[in-house]
C-alpha positions as CSV (number, residue, x, y, z in Angstrom):
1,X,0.0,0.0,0.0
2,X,1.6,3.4,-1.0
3,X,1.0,6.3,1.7
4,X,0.7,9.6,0.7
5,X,2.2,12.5,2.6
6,X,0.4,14.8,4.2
7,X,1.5,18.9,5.1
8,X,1.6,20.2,8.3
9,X,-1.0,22.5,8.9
10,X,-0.1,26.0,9.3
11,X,-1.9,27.3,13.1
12,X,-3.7,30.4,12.3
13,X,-2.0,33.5,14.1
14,X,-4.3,35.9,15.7
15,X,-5.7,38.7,13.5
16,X,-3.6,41.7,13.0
17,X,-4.5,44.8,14.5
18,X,-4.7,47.1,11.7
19,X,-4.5,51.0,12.9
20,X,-6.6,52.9,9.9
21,X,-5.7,56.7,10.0
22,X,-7.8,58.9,7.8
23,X,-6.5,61.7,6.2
24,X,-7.4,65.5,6.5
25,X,-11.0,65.8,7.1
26,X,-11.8,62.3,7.3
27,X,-12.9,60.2,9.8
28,X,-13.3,56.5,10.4
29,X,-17.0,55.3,11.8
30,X,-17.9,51.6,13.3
31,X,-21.5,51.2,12.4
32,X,-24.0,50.3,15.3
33,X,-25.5,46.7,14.8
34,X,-28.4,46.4,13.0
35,X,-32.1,45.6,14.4
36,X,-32.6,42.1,14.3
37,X,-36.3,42.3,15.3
38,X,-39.4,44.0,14.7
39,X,-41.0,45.6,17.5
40,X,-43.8,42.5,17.0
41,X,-41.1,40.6,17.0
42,X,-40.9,39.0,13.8
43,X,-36.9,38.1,12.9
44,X,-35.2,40.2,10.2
45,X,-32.7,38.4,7.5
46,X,-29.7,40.1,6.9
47,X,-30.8,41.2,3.6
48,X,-34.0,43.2,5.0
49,X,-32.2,45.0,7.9
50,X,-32.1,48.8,7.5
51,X,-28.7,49.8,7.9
52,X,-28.4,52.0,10.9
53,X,-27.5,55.7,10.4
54,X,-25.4,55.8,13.7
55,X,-22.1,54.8,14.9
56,X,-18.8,55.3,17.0
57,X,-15.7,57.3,15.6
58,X,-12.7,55.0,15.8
59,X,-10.0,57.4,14.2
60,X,-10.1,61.4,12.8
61,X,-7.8,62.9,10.8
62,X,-5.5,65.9,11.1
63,X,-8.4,68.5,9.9
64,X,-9.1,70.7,6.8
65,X,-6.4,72.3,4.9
66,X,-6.9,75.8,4.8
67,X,-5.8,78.7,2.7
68,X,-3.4,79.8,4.4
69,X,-1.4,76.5,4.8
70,X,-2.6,75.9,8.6
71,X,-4.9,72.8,9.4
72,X,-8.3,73.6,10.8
73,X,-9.7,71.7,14.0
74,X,-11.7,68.8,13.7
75,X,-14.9,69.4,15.4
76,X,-15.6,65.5,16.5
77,X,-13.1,63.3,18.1
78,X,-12.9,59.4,18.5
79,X,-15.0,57.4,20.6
80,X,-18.2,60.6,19.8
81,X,-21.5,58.8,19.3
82,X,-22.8,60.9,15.5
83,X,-25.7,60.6,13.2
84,X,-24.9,60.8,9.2
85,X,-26.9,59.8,5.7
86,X,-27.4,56.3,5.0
87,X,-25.6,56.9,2.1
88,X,-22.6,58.9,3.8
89,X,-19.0,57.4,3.1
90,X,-17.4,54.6,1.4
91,X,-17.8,51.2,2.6
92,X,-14.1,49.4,4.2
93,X,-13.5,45.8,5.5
94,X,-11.0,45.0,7.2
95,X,-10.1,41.4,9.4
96,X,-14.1,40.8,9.1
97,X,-15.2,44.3,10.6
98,X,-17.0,47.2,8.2
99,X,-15.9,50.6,8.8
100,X,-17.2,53.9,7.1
101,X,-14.9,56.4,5.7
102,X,-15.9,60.0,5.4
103,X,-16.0,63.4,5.5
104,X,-16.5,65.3,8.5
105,X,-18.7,67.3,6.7
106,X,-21.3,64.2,6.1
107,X,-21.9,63.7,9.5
108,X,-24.8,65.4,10.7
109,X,-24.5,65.5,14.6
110,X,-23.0,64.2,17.2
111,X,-25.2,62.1,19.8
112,X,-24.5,63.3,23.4
């Protein structure tokens, strides 16, 4: 009988943490979790949840450049609770998590 060899398996390090810094006036949202119920309690599948308008800054940038070569102040800083457009930044993935990325202009307030 002929045995065939078999490779090692390679043990799956831990996931990177990967530090995302947005530039200028950019920030770096973490989405709430979506509703997975209805308030009569019906279960919602993935593909009929209404993607929350809410989240948690997780990094700002270094502000606006203005005219005059000087950087202005950001007017939210990480770890603020804000409101913005459903359709407000792009769309990143990293290690399994979704992250916004946008503007500080396209968020519309910040949740105290």
């Amino acid at each position: 009988m002929a045995t065939t060899a078999t490779k090692p398996r390679k043990k799956k390090s831990a996931p990177k943490k990967i530090n995302l810094q947005p530039l200028g006036d950019r920030v770096v949202v973490q989405r709430e979790d979506a509703e997975e119920t209805t308030a009569g309690g019906i279960v919602l599948p993935d593909s009929a949840r209404e993607k929350p308008a809410r989240g948690t800054i997780i990094s700002v940038g270094d502000g606006r450049l203005l005219d005059d070569g000087t950087r202005g102040e950001m007017q939210v800083k990480k770890g603020d609770k804000v409101l913005f457009t459903s359709y407000a930044g792009d769309t990143i993935r990293l290690n399994d998590d979704e992250y916004l990325l946008m503007r500080e202009d396209e968020i519309l307030a910040v949740i105290e």
